[in-house]
C-alpha positions as CSV (number, residue, x, y, z in Angstrom):
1,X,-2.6,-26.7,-38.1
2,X,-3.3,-25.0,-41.1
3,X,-0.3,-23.2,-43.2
4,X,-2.0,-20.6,-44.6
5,X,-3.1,-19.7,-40.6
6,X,0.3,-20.0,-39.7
7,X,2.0,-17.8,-42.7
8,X,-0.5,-15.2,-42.0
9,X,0.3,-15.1,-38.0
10,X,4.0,-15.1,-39.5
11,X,3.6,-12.3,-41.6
12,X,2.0,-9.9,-39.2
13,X,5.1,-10.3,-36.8
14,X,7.5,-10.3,-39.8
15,X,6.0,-6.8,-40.6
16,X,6.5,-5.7,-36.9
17,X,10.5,-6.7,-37.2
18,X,10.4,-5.5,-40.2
19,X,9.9,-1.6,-39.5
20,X,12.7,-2.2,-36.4
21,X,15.2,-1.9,-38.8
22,X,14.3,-1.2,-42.6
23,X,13.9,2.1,-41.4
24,X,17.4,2.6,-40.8
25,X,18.5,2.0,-45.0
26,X,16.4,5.1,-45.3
27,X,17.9,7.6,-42.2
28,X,20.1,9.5,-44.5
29,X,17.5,10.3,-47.1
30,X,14.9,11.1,-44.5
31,X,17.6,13.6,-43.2
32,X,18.1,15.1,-46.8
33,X,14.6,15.3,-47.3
34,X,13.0,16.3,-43.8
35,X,16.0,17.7,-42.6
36,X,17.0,16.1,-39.1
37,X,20.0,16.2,-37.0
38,X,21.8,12.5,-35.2
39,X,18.7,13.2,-32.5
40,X,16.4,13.6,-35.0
41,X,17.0,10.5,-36.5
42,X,17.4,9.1,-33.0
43,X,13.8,9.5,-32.5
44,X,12.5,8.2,-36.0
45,X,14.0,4.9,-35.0
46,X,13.0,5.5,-31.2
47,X,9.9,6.7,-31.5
48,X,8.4,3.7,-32.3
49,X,10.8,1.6,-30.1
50,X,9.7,4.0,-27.2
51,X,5.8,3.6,-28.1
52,X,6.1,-0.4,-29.0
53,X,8.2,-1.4,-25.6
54,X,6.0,0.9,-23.1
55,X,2.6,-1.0,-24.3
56,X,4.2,-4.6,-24.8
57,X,3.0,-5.3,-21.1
58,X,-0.4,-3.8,-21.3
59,X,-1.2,-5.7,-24.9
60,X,-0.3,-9.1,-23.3
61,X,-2.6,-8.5,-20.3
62,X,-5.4,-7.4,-22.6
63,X,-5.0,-10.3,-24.6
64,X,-5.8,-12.3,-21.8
65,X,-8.9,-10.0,-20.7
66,X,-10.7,-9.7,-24.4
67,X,-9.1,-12.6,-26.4
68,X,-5.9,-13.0,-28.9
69,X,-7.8,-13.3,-32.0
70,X,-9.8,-9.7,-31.5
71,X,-6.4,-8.2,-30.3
72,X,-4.3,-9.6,-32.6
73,X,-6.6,-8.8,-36.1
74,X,-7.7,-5.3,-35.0
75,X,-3.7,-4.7,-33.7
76,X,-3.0,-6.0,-37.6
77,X,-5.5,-3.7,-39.4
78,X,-3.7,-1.1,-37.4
79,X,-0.6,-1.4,-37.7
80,X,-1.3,-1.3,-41.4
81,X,-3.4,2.1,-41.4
82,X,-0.4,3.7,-39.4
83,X,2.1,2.5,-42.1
84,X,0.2,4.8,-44.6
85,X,0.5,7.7,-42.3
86,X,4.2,6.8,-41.8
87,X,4.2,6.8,-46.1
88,X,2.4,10.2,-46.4
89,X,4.2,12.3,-43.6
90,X,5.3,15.4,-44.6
91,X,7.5,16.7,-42.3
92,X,10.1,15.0,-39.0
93,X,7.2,15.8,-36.9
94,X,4.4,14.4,-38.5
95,X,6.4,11.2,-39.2
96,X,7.4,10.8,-35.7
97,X,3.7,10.9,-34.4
98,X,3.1,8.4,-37.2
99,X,5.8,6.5,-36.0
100,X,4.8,6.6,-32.3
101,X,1.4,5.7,-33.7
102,X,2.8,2.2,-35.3
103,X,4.4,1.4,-32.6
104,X,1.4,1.6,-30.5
105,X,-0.4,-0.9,-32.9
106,X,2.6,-3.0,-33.4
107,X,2.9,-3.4,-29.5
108,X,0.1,-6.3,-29.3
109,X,1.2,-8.4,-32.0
110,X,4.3,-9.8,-30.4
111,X,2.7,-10.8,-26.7
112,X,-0.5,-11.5,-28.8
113,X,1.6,-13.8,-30.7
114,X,3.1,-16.1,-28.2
115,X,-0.6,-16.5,-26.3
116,X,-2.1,-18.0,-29.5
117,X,1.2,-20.1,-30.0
118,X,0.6,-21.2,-26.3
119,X,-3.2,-21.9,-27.2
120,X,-2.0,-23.6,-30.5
121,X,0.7,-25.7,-28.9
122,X,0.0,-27.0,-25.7
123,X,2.9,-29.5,-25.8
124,X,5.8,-27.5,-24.3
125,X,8.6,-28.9,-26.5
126,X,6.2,-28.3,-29.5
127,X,6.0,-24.5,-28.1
128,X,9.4,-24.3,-27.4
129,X,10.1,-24.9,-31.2
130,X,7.4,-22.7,-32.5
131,X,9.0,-19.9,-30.5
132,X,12.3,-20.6,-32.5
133,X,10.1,-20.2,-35.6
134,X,9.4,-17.2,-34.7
135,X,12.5,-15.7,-34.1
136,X,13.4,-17.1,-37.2
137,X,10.7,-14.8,-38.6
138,X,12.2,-12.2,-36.8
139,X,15.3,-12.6,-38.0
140,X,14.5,-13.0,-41.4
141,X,12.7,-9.7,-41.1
142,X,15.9,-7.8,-39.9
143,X,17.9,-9.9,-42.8
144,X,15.0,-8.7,-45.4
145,X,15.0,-5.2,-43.8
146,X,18.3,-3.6,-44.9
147,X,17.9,-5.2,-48.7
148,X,14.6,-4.3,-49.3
149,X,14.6,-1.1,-47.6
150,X,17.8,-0.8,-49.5
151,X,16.4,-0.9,-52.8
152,X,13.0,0.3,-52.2
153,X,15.0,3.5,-51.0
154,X,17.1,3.9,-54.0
155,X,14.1,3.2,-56.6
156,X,11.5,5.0,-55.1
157,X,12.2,7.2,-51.7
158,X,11.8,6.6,-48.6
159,X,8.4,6.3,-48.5
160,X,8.4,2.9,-49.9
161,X,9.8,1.4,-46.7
162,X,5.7,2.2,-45.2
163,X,3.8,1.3,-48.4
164,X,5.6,-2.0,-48.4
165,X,3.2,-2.9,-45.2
166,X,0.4,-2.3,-46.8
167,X,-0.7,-5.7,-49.2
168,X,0.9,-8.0,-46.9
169,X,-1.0,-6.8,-44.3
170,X,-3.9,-6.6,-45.7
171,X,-4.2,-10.1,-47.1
172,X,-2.8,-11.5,-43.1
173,X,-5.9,-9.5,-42.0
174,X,-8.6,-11.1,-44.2
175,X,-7.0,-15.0,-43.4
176,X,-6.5,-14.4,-39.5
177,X,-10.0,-12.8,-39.1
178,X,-11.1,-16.2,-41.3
179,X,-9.2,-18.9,-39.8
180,X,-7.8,-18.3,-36.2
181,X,-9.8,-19.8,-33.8
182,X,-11.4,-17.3,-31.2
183,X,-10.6,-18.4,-26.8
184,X,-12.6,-17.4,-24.1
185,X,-11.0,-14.2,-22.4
186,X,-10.8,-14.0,-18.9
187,X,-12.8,-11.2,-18.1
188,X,-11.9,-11.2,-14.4
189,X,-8.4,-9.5,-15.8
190,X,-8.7,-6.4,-15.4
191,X,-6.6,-3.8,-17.5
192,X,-3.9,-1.7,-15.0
193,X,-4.1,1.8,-16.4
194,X,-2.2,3.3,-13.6
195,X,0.5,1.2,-14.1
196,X,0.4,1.9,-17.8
197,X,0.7,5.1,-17.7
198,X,3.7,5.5,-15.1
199,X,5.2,3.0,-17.1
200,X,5.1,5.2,-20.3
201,X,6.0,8.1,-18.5
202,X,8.9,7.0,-16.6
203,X,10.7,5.0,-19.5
204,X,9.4,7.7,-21.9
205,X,10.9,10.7,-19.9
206,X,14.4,8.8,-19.7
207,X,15.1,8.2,-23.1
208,X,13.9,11.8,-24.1
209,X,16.9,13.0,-21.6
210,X,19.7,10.3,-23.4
211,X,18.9,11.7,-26.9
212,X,18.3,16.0,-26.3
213,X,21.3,15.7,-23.3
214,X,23.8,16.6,-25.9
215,X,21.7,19.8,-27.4
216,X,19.4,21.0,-24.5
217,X,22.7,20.7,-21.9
218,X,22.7,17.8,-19.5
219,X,22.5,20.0,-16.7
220,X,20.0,22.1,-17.7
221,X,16.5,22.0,-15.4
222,X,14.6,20.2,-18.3
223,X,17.2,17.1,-18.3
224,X,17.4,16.8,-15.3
225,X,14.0,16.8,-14.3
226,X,13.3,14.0,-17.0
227,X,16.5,11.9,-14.9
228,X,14.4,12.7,-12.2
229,X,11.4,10.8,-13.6
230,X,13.0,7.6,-12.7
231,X,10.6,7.7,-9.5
232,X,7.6,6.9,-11.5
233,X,9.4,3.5,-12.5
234,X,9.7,3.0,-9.0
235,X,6.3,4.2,-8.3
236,X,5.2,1.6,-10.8
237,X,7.0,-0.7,-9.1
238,X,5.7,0.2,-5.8
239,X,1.8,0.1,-7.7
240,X,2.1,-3.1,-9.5
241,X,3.2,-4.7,-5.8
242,X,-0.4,-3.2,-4.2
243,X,-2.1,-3.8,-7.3
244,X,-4.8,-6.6,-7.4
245,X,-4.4,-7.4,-11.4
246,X,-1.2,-5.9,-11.9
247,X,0.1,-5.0,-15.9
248,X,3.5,-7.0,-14.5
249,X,2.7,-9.4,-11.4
250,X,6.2,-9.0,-9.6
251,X,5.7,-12.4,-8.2
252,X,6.7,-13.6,-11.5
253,X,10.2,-13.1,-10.8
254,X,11.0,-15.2,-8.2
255,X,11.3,-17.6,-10.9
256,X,14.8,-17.2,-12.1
257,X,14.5,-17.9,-15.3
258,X,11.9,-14.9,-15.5
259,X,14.4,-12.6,-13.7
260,X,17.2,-13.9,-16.3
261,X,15.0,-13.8,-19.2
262,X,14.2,-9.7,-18.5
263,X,17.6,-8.8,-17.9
264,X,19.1,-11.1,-20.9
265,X,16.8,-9.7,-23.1
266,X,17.3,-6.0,-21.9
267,X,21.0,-6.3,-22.6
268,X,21.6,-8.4,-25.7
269,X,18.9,-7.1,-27.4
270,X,20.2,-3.5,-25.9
271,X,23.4,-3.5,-27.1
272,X,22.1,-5.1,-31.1
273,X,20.1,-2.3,-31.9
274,X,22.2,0.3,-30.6
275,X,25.3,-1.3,-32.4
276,X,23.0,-2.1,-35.7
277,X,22.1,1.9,-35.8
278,X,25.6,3.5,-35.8
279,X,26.4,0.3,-38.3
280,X,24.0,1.9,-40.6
281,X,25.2,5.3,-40.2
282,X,29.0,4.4,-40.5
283,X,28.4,2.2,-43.8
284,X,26.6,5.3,-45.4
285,X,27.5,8.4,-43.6
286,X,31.1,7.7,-43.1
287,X,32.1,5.0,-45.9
288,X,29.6,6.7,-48.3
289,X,27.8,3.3,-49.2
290,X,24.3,3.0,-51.1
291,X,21.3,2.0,-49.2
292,X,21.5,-1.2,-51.1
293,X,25.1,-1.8,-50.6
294,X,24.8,-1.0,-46.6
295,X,21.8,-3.5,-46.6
296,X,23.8,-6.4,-48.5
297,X,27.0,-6.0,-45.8
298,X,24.9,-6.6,-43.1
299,X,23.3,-9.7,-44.3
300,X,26.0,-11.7,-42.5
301,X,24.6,-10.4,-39.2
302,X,21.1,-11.1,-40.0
303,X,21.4,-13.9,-41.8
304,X,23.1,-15.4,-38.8
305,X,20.1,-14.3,-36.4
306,X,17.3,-16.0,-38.5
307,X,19.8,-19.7,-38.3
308,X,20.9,-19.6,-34.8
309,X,17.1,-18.6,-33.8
310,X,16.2,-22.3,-34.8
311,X,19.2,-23.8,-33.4
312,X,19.3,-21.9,-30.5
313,X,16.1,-24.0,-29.3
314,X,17.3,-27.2,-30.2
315,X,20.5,-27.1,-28.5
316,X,19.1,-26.2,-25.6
317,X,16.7,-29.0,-25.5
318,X,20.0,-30.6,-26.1
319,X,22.6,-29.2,-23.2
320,X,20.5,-26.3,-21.6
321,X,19.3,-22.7,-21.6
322,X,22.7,-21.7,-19.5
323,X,25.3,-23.0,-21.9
324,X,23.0,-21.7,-24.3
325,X,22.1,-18.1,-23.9
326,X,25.7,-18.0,-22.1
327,X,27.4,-18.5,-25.5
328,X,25.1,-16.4,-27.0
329,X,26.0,-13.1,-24.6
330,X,29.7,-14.1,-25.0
331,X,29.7,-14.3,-28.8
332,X,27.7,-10.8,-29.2
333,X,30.0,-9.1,-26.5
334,X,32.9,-10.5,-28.2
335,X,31.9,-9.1,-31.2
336,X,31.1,-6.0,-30.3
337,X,34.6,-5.4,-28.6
338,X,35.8,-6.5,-32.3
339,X,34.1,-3.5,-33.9
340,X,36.2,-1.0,-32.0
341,X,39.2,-2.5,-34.5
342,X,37.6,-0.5,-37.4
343,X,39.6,2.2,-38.7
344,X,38.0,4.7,-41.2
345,X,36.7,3.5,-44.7
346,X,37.8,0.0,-43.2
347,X,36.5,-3.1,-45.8
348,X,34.0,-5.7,-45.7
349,X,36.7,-8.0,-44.8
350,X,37.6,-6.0,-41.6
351,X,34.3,-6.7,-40.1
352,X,32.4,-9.6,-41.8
353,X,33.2,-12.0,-38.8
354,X,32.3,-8.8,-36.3
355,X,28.9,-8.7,-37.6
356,X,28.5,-13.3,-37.9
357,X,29.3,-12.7,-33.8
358,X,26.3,-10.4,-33.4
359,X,24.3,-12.3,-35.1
360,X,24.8,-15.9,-33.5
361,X,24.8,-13.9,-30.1
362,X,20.8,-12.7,-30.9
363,X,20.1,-16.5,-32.0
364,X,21.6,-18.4,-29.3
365,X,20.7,-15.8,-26.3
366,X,16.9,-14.4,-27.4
367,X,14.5,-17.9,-28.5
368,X,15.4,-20.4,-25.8
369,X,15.5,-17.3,-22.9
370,X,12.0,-16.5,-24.3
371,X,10.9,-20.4,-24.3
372,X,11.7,-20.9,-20.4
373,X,10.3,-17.6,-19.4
374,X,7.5,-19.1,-20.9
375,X,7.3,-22.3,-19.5
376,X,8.0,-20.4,-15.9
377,X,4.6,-19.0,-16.2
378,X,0.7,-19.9,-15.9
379,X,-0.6,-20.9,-19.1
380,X,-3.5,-18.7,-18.6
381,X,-1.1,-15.7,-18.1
382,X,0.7,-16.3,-21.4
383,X,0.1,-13.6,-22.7
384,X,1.4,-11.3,-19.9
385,X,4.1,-13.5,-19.2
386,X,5.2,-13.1,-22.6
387,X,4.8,-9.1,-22.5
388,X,7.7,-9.7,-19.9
389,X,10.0,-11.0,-22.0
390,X,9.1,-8.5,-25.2
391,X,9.1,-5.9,-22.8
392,X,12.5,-6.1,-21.8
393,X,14.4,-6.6,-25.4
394,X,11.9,-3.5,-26.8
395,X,12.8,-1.5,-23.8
396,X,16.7,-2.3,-23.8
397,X,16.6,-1.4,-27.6
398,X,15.3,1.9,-27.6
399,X,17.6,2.3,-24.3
400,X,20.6,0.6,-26.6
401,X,19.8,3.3,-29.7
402,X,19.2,6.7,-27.4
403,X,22.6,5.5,-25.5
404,X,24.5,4.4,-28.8
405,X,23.2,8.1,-30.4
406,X,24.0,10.2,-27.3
407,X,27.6,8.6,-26.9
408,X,29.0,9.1,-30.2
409,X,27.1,12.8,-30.7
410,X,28.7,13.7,-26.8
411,X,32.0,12.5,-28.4
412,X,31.8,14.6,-31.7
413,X,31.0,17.5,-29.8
414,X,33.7,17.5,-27.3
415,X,36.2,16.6,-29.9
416,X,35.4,18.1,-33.0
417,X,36.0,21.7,-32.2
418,X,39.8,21.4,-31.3
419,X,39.8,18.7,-34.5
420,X,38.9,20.8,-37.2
421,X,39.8,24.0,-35.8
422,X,40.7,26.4,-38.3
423,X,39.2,23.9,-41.1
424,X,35.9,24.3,-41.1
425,X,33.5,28.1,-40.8
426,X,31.8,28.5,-37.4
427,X,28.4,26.8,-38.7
428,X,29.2,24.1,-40.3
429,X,31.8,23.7,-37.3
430,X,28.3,23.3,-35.1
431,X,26.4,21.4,-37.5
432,X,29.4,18.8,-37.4
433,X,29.5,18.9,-33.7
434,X,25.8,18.3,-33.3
435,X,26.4,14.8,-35.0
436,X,25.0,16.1,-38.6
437,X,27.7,14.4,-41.0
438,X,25.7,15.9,-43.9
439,X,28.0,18.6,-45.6
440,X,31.3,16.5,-45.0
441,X,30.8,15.9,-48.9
442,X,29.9,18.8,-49.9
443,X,33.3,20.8,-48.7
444,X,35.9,22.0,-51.5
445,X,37.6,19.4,-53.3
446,X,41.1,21.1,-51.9
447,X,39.4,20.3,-48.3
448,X,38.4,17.2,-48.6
449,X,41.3,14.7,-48.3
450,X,42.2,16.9,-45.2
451,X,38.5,17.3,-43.4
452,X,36.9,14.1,-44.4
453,X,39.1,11.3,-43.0
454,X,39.5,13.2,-39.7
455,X,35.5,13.6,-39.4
456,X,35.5,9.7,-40.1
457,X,38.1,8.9,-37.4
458,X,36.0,11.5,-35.1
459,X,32.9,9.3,-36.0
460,X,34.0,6.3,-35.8
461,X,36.6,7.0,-32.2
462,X,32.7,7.8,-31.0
463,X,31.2,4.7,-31.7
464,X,34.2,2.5,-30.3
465,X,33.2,4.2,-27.0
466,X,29.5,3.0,-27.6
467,X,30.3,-0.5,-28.8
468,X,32.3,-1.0,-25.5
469,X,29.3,-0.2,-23.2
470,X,27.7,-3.0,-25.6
471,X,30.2,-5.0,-24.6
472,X,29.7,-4.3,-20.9
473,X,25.9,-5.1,-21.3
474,X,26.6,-8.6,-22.5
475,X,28.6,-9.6,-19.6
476,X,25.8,-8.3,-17.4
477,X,23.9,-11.0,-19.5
478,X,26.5,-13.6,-19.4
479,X,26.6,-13.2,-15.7
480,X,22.8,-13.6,-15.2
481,X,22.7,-16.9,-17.7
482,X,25.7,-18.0,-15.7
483,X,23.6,-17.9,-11.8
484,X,20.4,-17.2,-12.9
485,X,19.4,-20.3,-15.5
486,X,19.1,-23.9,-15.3
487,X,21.7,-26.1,-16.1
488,X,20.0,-29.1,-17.5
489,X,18.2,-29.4,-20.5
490,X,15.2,-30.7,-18.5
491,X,15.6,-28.5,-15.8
492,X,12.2,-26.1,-16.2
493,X,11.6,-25.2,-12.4
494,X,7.9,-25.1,-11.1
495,X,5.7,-22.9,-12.6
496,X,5.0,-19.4,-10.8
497,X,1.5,-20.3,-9.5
């Protein structure tokens, strides 16, 4: 197999990973300079989670109607054209079409991925490592992320956190569209639009009512009509069973290891991104951190993804994918119950081996989850068996960030007013309570050592509250690796015929 094939296929998926998180450095410029609220930002990170989770299903299945290669270039050239809109946005509304754009691109790569991996690599160990690889990639993306959006931020805007897509992409374009080898598609696949769309609206409606509950009033008519919207994911549900090429075959889950793999992946994956955005807002919002010195603290966690991606896999093959991804739900739950120790303007060394736990967690649950899911399926459905999987972490991780946004902004506005009361003037009162931490700062020096350390405590009370329901995912996970996965390292099942 040729390197330069392989670095190019690498590099398209690193940039993918890449936006999940390097946009996060850049939240509290974007805020200074757009001018957005703890929703607004909510929705520049969800936005194109929301966008990239709804489609991974449809992408896979089109991969297998009209080919990886043609899916996976144009998907590239794409996601590269979007990052420029992303760069020249001039306003929160523009960017978060742009955004919603990327992620519509982005949303083939990853399925599109795994089918010419399976195409690639027919041996199922040699798969099985391959898809450690590219978690690795993955990891390293989310490791690269917070540095170099760190000092991309700090040297030239946030702007540069887009551009940065742009020659990389470029150059992965021109060798994939040289080197990877076209398939045959199956053109008896056909594409489930009706599913698609209930499936956007349903999930899309849902997260809109976590992150404008606070603001429009959770029992106002327009909330609770998007709650309401959870029929059309049964609807789908109820489509996709009548459906003769459904965009999710539900037959796929009476393998267990498909079953565990969705809910694994919904949860772990959940609980990381939600916990990794308030992380980013604590180290610069409440501890007043630099972009750069918010990205280096969190190498320890992403670091720690990239390594246990790549051992994950191997010490599966070595005791099993239940020891395995159980370990890995235990060691992120654990250390999200550890974060709810940190006090205000706590030190590195208060939560360096909080973030190692998150990180081994990802590793050790996501890679060999993903490989048996895999191995559970046709090989001629790779690419919608692997939409599955992708499906579920994307979809748990915009659910993890709108639930991680909404808890701590319910918290500060329940609690702030009786706080600060008598502290703070009536509007900045409300700007504080709507989870916009922006003029903390800029208070009198007299009212600073009073104000500041009890809007940190208010912050950070709020995002003990959403680390626990973190925790409370993972043992949802630990409890479906536990009944759900094999027990032996060779233990694979049949395949879902």
């Amino acid at each position: 197999m040729s390197p330069l094939l392989l670095i190019a296929l690498f590099s398209g998926l690193f940039l993918v990973f890449l936006d999940t998180t390097v946009v996060n450095v850049a939240l509290p410029d974007l805020r200074d300079d757009l001018g957005a609220d703890v929703s607004g930002l909510q929705w520049v990170v969800d936005s194109y989670l929301l966008t990239f989770s709804c489609l991974l299903l449809g992408a896979g299945a089109l991969a297998d109607r009209i080919g990886a290669k043609k899916l996976f270039v144009g998907a590239l050239a794409g996601f590269v054209l979007t990052s420029v809109w992303c760069a020249l946005s001039g306003s929160i509304g523009m960017l978060l079409v742009a955004r919603a754009a990327q992620g519509v691109t982005g949303a083939a790569l990853m399925p599109v991925s795994m089918v010419i991996i399976t195409q690639l690599y027919p041996d199922p160990t040699a798969r099985g490592r391959m898809v450690g690889i590219q978690s690795a990639v993955a990891g390293l993306a989310l490791t690269a992320g917070p540095l170099v959006g760190g000092v991309l931020v700090e040297a030239y805007g946030w702007q540069s956190v887009f551009w940065v897509n742009l020659p990389v992409g470029v150059l992965a374009v021109a060798v994939l569209a040289r080197l990877l080898p076209a398939t045959r598609p199956d053109r008896g696949q056909a594409v489930d639009l009706l599913g698609q769309l209930l499936f956007v609206a349903g999930v899309g409606l849902l997260t809109y009512a976590l992150i404008e509950g606070n603001s429009a009033g959770w029992g106002s008519a327009r909330i609770l009509g998007c709650f309401a919207a959870a029929v059309l994911l049964v609807a789908f549900l109820f489509w996709e069973a009548r459906h003769q090429h459904p965009m999710l075959p539900l037959d796929f889950f009476r393998h267990p290891h498909v079953s565990a793999g969705a809910i694994i992946n919904f949860t772990v994956f959940g609980a990381m991104f939600g916990a990794v955005f308030l992380l980013m807002l604590t180290l610069q919002e409440v501890d007043g951190l630099s972009p750069v010195q918010a990205g280096v603290r969190t190498v320890v966690m992403t670091a720690m993804v990239t390594i246990a991606s790549i051992l994950g896999v191997v010490i599966a093959e070595r005791v099993g994918v239940r020891i395995t991804a159980l370990a890995g739900a235990l060691s992120m739950g654990t250390g999200l119950l550890g974060l709810r120790l940190l006090d205000y303007h706590d030190g590195f060394d208060a939560y360096w081996w909080q973030f190692l736990l998150l990180g081994l967690g990802a590793g050790l649950a996501g890679p060999p989850v993903t490989a048996a899911l895999l191995r559970a399926v046709p090989e001629e459905r790779a690419g919608t068996g692997s939409g599955v999987g992708y499906t579920a972490r994307q979809v748990g991780s915009v659910f993890g960030v709108a639930a991680c946004g909404t808890i701590v902004s319910h918290h500060l506005a329940t609690s702030a007013p009786t706080a600060l009361a008598g502290l703070l003037p009536p509007p900045a009162l409300d700007k504080l309570a709507a989870g916009d931490l922006s003029d903390a700062a800029k208070l009198p020096t007299e009212l600073r050592p009073i104000v500041l350390p009890k809007v940190g405590t208010l912050f950070m009370d709020g995002t003990h509250l959403a680390y626990t329901a973190g925790a409370a995912a993972c043992a949802i996970a630990a409890i479906a690796a536990l009944f759900l996965l094999g027990s032996a390292p060779e233990a694979q099942g049949a395949r879902v015929e």
